[in-house]
C-alpha positions in Angstrom: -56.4 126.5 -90.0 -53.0 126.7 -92.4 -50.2 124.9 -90.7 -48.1 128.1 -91.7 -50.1 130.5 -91.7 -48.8 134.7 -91.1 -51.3 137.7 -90.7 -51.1 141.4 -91.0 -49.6 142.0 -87.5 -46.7 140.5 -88.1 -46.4 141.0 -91.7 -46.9 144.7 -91.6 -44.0 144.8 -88.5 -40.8 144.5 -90.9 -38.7 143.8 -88.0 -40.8 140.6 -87.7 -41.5 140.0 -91.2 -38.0 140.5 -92.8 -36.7 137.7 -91.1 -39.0 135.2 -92.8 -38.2 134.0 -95.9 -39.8 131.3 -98.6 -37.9 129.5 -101.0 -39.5 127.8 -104.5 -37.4 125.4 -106.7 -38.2 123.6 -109.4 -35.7 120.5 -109.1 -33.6 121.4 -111.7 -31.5 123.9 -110.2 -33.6 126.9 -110.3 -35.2 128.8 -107.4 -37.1 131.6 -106.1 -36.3 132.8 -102.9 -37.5 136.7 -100.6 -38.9 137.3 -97.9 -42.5 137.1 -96.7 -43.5 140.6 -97.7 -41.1 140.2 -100.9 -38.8 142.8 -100.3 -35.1 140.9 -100.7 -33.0 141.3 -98.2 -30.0 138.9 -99.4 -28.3 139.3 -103.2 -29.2 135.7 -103.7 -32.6 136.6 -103.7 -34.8 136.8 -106.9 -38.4 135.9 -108.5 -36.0 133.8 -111.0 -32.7 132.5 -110.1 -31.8 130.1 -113.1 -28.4 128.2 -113.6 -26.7 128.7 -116.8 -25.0 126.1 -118.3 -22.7 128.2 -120.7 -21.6 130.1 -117.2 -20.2 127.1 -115.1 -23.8 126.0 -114.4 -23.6 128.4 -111.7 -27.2 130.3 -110.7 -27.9 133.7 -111.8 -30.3 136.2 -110.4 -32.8 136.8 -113.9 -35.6 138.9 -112.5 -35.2 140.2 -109.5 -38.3 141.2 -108.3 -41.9 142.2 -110.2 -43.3 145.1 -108.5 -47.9 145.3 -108.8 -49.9 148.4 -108.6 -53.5 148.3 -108.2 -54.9 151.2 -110.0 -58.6 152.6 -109.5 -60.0 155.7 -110.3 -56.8 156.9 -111.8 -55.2 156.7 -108.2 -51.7 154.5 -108.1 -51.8 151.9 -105.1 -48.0 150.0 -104.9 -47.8 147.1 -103.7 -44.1 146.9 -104.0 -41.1 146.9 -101.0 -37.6 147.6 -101.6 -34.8 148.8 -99.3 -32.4 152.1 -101.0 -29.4 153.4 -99.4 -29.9 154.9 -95.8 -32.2 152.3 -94.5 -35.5 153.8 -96.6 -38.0 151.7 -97.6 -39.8 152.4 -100.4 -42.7 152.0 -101.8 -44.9 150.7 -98.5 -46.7 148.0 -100.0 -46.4 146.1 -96.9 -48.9 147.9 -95.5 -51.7 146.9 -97.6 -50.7 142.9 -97.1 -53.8 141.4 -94.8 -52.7 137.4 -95.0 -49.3 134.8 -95.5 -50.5 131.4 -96.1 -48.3 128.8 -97.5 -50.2 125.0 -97.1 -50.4 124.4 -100.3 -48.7 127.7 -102.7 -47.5 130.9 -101.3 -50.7 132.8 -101.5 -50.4 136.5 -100.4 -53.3 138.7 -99.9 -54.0 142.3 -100.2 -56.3 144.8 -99.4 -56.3 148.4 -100.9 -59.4 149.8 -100.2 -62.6 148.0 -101.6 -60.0 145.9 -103.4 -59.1 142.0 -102.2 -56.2 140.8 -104.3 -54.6 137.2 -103.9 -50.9 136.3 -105.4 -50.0 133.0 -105.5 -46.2 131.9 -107.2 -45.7 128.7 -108.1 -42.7 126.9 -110.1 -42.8 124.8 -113.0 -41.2 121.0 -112.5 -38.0 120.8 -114.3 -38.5 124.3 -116.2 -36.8 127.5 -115.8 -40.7 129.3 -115.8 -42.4 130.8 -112.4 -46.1 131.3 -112.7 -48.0 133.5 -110.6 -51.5 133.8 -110.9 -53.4 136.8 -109.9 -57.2 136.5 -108.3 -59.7 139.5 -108.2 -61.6 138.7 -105.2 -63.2 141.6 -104.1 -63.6 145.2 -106.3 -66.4 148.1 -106.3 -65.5 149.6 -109.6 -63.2 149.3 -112.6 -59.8 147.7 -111.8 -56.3 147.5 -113.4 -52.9 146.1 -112.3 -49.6 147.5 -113.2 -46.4 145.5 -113.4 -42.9 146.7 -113.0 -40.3 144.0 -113.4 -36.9 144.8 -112.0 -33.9 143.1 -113.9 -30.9 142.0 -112.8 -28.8 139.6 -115.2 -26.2 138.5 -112.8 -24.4 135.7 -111.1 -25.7 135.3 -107.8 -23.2 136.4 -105.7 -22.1 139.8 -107.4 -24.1 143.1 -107.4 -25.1 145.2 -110.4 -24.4 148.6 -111.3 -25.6 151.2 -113.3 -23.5 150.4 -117.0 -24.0 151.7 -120.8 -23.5 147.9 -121.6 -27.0 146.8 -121.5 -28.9 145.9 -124.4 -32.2 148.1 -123.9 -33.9 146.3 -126.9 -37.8 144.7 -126.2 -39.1 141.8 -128.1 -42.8 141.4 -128.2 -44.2 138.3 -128.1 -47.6 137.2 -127.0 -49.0 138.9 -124.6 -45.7 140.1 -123.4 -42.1 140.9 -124.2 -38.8 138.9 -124.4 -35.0 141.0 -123.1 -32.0 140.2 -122.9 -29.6 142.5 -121.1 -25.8 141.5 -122.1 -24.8 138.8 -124.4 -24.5 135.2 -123.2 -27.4 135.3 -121.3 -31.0 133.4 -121.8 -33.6 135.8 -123.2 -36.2 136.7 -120.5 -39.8 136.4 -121.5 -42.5 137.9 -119.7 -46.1 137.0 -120.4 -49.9 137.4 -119.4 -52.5 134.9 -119.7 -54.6 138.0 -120.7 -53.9 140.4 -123.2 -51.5 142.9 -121.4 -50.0 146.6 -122.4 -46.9 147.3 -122.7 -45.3 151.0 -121.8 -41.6 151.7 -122.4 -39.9 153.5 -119.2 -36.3 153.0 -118.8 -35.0 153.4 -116.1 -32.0 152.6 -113.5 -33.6 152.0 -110.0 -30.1 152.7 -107.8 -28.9 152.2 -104.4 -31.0 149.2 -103.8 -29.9 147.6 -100.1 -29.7 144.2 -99.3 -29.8 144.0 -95.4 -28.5 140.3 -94.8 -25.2 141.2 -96.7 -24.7 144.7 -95.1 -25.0 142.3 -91.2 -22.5 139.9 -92.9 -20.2 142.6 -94.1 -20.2 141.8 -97.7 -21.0 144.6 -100.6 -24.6 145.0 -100.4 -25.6 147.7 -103.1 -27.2 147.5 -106.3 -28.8 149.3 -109.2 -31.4 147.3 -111.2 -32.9 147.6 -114.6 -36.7 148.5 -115.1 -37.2 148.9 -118.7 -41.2 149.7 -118.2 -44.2 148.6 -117.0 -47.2 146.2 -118.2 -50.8 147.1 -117.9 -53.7 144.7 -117.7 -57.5 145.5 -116.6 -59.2 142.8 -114.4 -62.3 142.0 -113.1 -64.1 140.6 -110.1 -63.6 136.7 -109.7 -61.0 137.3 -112.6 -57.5 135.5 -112.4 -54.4 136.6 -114.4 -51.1 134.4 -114.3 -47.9 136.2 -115.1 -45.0 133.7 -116.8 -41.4 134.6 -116.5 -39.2 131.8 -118.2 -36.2 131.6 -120.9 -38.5 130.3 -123.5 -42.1 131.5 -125.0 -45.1 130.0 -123.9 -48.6 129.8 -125.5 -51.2 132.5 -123.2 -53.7 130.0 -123.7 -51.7 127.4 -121.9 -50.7 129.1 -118.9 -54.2 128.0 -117.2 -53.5 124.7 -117.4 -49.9 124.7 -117.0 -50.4 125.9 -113.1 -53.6 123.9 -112.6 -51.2 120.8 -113.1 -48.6 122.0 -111.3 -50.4 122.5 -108.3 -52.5 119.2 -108.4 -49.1 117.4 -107.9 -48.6 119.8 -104.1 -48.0 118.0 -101.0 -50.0 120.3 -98.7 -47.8 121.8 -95.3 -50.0 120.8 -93.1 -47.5 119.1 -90.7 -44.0 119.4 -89.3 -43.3 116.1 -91.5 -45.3 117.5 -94.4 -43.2 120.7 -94.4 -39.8 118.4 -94.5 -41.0 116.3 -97.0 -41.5 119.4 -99.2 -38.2 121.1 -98.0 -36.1 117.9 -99.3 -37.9 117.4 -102.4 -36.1 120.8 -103.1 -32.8 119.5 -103.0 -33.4 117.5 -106.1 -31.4 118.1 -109.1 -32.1 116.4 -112.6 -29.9 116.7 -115.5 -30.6 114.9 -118.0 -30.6 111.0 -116.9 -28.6 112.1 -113.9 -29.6 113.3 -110.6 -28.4 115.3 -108.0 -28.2 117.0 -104.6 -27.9 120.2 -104.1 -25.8 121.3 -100.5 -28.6 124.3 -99.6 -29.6 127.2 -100.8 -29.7 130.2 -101.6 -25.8 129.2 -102.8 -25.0 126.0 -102.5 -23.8 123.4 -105.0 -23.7 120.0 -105.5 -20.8 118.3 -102.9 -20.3 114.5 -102.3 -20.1 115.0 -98.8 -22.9 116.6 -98.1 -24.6 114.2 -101.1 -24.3 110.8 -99.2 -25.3 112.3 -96.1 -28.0 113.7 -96.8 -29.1 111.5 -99.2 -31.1 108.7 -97.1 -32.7 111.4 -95.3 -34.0 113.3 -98.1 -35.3 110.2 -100.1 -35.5 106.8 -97.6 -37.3 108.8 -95.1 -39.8 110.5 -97.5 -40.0 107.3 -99.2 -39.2 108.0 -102.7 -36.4 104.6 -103.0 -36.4 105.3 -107.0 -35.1 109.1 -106.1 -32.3 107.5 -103.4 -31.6 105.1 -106.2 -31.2 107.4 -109.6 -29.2 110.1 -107.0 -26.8 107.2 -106.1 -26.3 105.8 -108.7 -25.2 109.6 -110.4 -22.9 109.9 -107.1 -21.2 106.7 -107.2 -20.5 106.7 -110.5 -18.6 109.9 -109.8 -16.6 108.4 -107.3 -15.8 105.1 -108.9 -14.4 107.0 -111.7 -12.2 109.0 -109.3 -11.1 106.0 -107.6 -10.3 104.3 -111.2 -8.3 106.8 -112.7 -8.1 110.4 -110.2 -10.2 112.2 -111.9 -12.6 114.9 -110.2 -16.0 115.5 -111.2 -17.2 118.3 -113.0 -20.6 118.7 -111.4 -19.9 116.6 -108.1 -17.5 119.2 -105.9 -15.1 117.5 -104.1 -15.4 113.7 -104.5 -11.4 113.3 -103.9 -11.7 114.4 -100.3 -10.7 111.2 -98.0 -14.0 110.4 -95.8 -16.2 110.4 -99.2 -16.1 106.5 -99.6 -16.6 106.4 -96.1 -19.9 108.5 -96.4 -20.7 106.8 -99.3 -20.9 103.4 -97.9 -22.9 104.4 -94.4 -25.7 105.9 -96.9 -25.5 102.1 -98.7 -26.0 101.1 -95.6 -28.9 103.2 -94.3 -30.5 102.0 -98.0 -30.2 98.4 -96.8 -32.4 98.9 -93.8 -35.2 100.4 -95.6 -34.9 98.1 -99.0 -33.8 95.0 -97.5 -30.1 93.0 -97.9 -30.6 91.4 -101.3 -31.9 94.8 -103.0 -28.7 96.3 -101.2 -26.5 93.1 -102.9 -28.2 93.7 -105.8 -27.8 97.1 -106.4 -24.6 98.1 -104.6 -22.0 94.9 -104.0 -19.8 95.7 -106.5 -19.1 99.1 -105.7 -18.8 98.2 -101.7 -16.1 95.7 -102.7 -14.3 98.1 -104.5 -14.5 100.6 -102.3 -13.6 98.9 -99.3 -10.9 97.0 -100.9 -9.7 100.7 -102.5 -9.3 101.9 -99.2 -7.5 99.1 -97.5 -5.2 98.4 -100.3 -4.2 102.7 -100.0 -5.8 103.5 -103.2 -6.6 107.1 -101.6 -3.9 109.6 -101.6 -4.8 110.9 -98.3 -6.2 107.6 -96.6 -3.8 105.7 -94.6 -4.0 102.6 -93.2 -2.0 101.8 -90.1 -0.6 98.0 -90.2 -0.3 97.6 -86.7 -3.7 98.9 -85.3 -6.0 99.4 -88.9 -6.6 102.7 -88.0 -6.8 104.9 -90.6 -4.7 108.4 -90.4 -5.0 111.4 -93.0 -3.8 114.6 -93.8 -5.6 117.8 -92.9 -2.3 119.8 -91.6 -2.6 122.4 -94.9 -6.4 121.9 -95.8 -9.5 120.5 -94.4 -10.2 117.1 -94.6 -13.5 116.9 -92.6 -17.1 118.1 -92.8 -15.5 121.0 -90.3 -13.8 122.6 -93.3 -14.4 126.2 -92.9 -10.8 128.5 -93.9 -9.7 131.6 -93.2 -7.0 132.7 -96.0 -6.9 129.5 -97.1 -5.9 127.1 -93.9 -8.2 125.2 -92.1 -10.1 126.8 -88.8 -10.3 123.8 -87.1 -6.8 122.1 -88.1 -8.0 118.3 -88.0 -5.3 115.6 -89.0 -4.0 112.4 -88.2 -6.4 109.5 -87.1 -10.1 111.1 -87.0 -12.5 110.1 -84.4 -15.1 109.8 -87.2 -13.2 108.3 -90.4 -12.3 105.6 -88.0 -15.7 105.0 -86.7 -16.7 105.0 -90.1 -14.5 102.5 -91.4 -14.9 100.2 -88.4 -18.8 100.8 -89.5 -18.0 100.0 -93.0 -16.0 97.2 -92.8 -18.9 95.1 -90.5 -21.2 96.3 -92.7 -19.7 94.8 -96.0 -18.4 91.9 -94.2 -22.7 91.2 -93.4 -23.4 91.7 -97.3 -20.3 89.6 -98.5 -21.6 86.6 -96.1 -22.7 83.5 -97.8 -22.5 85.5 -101.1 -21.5 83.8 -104.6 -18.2 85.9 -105.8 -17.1 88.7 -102.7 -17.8 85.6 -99.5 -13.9 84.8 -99.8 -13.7 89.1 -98.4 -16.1 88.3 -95.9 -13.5 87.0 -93.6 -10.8 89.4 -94.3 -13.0 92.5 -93.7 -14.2 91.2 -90.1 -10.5 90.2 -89.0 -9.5 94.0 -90.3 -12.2 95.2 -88.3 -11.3 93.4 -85.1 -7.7 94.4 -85.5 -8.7 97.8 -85.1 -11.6 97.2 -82.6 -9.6 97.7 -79.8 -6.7 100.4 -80.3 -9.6 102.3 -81.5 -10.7 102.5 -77.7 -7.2 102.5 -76.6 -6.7 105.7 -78.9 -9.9 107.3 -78.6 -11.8 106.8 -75.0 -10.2 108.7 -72.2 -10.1 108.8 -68.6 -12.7 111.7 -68.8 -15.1 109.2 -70.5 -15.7 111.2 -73.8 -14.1 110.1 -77.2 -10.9 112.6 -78.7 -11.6 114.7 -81.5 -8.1 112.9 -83.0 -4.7 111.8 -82.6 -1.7 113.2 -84.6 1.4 111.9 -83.1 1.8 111.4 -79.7 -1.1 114.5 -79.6 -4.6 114.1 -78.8 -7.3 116.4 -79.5 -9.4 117.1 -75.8 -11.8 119.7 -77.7 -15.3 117.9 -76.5 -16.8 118.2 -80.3 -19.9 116.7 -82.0 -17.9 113.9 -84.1 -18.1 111.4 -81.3 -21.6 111.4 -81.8 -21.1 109.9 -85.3 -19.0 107.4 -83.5 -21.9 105.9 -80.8 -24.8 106.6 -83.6 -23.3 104.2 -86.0 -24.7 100.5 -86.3 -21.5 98.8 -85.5 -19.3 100.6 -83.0 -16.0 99.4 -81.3 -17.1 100.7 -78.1 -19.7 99.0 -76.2 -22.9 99.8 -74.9 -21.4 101.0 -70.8 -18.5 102.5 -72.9 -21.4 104.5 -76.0 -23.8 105.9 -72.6 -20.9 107.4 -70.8 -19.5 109.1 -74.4 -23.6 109.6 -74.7 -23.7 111.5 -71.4 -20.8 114.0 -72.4 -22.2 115.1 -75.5 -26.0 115.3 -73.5 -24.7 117.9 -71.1 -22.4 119.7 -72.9 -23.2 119.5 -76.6 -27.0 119.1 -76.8 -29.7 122.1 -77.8 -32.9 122.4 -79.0 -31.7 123.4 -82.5 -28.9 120.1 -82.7 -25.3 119.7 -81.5 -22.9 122.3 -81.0 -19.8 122.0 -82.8 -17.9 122.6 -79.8 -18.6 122.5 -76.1 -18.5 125.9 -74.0 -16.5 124.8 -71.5 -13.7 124.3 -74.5 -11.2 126.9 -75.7 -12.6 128.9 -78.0 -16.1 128.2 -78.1 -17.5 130.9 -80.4 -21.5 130.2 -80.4 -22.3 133.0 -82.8 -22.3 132.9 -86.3 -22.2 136.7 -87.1 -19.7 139.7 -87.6 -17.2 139.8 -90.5 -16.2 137.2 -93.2 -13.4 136.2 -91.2 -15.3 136.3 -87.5 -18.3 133.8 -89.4 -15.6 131.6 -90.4 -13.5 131.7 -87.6 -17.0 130.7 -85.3 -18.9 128.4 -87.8 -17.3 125.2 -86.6 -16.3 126.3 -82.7 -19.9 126.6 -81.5 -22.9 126.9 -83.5 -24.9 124.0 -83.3 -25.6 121.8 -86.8 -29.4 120.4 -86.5 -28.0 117.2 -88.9 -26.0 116.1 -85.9 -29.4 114.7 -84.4 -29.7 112.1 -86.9 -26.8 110.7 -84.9 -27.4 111.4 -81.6 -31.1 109.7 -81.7 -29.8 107.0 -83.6 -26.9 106.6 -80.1 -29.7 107.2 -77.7 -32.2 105.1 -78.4 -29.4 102.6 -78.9 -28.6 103.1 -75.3 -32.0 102.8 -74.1 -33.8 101.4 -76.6 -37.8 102.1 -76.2 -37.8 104.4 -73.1 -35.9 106.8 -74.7 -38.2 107.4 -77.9 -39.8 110.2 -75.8 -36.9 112.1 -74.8 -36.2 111.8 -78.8 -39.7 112.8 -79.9 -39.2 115.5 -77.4 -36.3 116.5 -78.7 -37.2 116.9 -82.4 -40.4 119.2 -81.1 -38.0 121.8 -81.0 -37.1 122.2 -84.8 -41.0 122.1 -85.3 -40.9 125.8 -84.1 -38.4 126.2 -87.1 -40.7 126.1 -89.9 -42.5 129.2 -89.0 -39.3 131.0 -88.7 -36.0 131.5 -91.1 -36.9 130.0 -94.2 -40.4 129.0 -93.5 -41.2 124.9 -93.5 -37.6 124.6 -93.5 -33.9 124.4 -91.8 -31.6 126.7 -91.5 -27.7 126.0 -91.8 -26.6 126.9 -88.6 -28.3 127.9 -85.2 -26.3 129.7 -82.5 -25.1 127.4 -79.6 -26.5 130.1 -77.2 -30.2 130.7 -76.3 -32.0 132.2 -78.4 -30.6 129.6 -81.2 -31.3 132.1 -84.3 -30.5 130.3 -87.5 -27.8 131.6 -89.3 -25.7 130.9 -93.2 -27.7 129.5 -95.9 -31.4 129.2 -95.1 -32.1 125.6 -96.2 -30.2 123.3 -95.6 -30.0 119.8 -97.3 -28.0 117.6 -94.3 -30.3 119.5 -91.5 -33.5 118.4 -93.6 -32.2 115.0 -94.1 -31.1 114.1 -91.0 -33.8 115.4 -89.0 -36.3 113.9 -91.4 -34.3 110.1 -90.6 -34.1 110.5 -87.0 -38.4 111.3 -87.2 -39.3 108.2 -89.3 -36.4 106.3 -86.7 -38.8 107.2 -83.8 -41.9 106.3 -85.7 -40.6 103.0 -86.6 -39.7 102.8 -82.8 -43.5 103.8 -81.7 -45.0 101.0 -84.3 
């Protein structure tokens, strides 16, 4: 039996269906992303979403959606869904879908009659091409498939309209055609393995509805292009594989091209197996570099989220080579803007103030799996310089405190921290001063480069110098952080201190080296246990604090205003097993294991075999925001193979 695995009950109940969505990409920046049944629900869904580089590299929506009619006797049977104004759906092709299964491609079945059609989709490695291939199974008489492909030429997150601007010309080319709506864009080709007709029928399909935005309060309309419709008889046992890409293809190769693409699968079979799959999708090459992108369906490529999630989504799936060529893309970028200021053009914002400090725990995450003298090897120069670059004040927000170490920045007018959600441009959650987490990180970091730097030809005279500056602060870090309540303060501005119970203090008791000890870690540990934990991660503020908003719906303003005073952030795990089995050691792997049982139930919801952004810090925990998430996968992946490693 498929490890995710839908039938026609649910499929053919929208209100259950809808809700599920699947998301392809090809490691390169492009992606498909729908629902289940196909019918899109979001504006950042499409068959292909494709950056273009001439466009800020930013992803736009090329076909929407490719619409198949089975055709028998003369008789039209539609196999299409879309949403139009009012709530209608239109045309009901839902009802003819018998089986989801998704272990090793998406492979949707139909049945219209006598007819048994399979659809499987599939995306080319480091191409801008989707395949899907097209399987006869079962047919009493003479059979032929219709295909309407709905354009949309468009950034991802605007909306088309009906305009006189479009370029209505068709190309043909090999058993297909080649558009391109406005100038600027890739030309869209569309091809058959098999000979395949081609009828022009322009026409505007208006008022499409995309639900997800009209529940998030954003414009949800659209009209979309259909410029005609291909026709192509098939037989029984016969398969037909439809290309959409930016450059021809030969017919003749399109067999082989998907036979090789899906020899090189990992099959979801397992919650680990669906993981591995989800953060292979993250991947980004460019050229010789390599990236990370945040999530999807619209997120980019940020530092932060980069070195966090980065030994999760490589270490933990064991692809080291990956971890190195993404690190060594990412630190590059940073160097460079700890040399000379300068931001990154594909790396969003590398000048915030905790990105060294992220940069250097996932260094140190790589040294547990590859050993201390691959670490030396690979990364001793840049953890000199940037340990030295932030204790010499080389950061224009990072400041060191000469009487206590701590460090202090400042997030008074915009946010400095992973909780950097804004409403009209200032910071929800208005951290500033000394951060519980910065200065658990550095604390981290310094004992961490101070073990490297030991007995080491050229950076052992630092060794010394790094340990005294992380003693110095040792204690007023539990001075300024611990109170009488036995949790750890959110921060400290001033003569202020933050009593919001919030999830950074589990960052403080998950990292290697900590300044409290292990009586000091279990009591903060118990706090964020009982008012904190869920099955779906840490919430991002306790209930029993001011303001505690655990849903992530409503307007703009009202997702913003909630997204970092509530919801819990799956991600947070990675830290809270790493603290907890610190604290107990072997007898609590099961409560772990237990633990991470409940995001299992996650891949057959959301976006299926993956994580979702957020989850509500209330019962039922619905995920919420983008639907795959690259810190969630990551860290859940990490604290998984951390419990393994525990159970060999």
């Amino acid at each position: 039996m498929s490890y995710l695995k839908f039938d026609k009950n649910l499929l053919i109940n929208l209100d259950q269906s809808l809700p599920k969505e699947m998301l392809r990409t090809n490691q390169a920046g492009a992606y498909h992303c729908t629902t289940l049944t196909g019918c899109n629900t979001r504006k950042q869904h499409g068959l292909l979403v494709i950056p273009i580089e001439s466009m800020g590299d930013k992803p736009h929506v090329m076909l929407s959606s490719l619409d198949e009619t089975v055709i028998q006797h003369g008789a039209p049977f539609n196999l299409g869904l879309h949403r139009y104004r009012g709530g209608v759906y239109s045309p009901n092709g839902h009802k003819y879908i018998r089986e989801f299964d998704c272990e090793g491609v998406p492979r949707m079945t139909y049945r219209v009659g006598g007819v048994i059609l399979t659809k499987e989709k599939i995306f080319i490695s480091q191409e801008n091409r989707i395949l899907i291939r097209y399987t006869l199974v079962e047919a009493h008489s003479a059979t032929t498939l219709r295909f309407k492909p709905f354009l949309a030429f468009r950034e991802v997150n605007s909306l088309c309209v009906e305009n006189d601007a479009i370029n209505r010309a068709i190309e043909p080319v090999p058993n297909g055609i080649a558009t391109c709506l406005y100038d600027g864009f890739p030309t869209l080709y569309m091809q058959f393995s098999h000979k395949a007709e081609w009828v022009d029928q322009p026409n505007w399909y208006k008022d499409i509805e995309y639900v997800k935005d009209l529940e998030r309060g954003v414009p949800y309309t659209e009209d979309l292009w259909v410029p005609g419709y291909f026709e192509v008889p098939i037989k029984k046992g016969e398969s037909i594989i439809f290309s959409a890409g930016v450059s021809p293809v030969s017919p003749r190769s399109l067999k082989k091209m998907y036979e090789t693409e899906i020899a090189s699968r990992t099959p979801r079979t397992s919650f680990f197996n669906c993981l591995k799959n989800s953060a292979k999708q993250f991947y980004v090459r460019k050229g010789d570099a390599m990236y990370l992108i945040s999530g999807f369906p619209w997120g980019i490529v940020l530092a932060r989220n980069t070195f966090m999630a980065l030994p999760g989504l490589t270490l933990s799936i064991d692809h080291r080579a990956d971890y190195e060529a993404i690190m060594a893309t990412a630190l590059k970028a940073l160097l460079h803007y700890a040399e000379t200021g300068e931001k990154s053009d594909r790396i969003h914002d590398i000048e915030l103030p905790d990105i060294p400090l992220w940069a250097l725990w996932a260094i140190q995450q790589y040294a547990k799996i590859a050993g201390v003298d691959r670490a030396r090897e690979l990364y001793m120069p840049a953890v000199t310089q940037l340990v030295n670059y932030i204790l010499t004040g080389g950061h224009p927000n990072l400041f060191i405190d000469s009487e206590t170490g701590l460090l202090s920045t400042d997030g008074h007018l915009h946010p400095v921290s992973w909780m950097n959600s804004t409403i009209g441009g200032a910071p929800v959650v208005r951290r500033t001063g000394r951060l519980v987490e910065f200065n658990a990180l550095w604390y981290n970091a310094l004992m961490f480069a101070a073990s490297l730097a030991e007995d080491m030809p050229g950076v052992g005279e630092f060794h010394e110098a790094w340990l005294a500056q992380a003693e110095k602060m040792k204690k007023p870090f539990v001075d300024t952080f611990l109170n009488e309540s036995g949790y750890l303060y959110d921060y400290v501005d001033g003569t202020y201190a933050e009593p919001s119970v919030r999830p950074n203090m589990a960052i403080a008791i998950g990292l290697d080296y900590s300044p409290l000890d292990r009586r000091q870690r279990k009591g903060v540990l118990d706090v964020v246990t009982r008012e904190l934990l869920t099955p779906k991660g840490l919430r991002t503020l306790s209930p029993k604090s001011y303001g505690y908003r655990p849903s992530y719906v409503g307007s703009p303003e009202e997702r913003d205003f909630a997204m970092h005073n509530g919801p819990a952030r799956p991600w947070l795990m990675g830290f809270y097993a790493d603290a907890y089995l610190r604290v107990f050691g072997m007898s609590g792997v099961g409560y772990i294991d237990r633990m991470l049982i409940g995001f299992e139930d996650e891949m057959t919801q959301g976006c299926i075999g993956s994580l979702s952004q957020l989850y509500d810090g209330n019962p039922p925990y619905t995920g919420r925001g983008a639907v795959s998430h690259a810190t969630n996968v990551a860290e859940v992946l990490r604290a998984y193979r951390t419990v393994k490693r525990f159970e060999q």
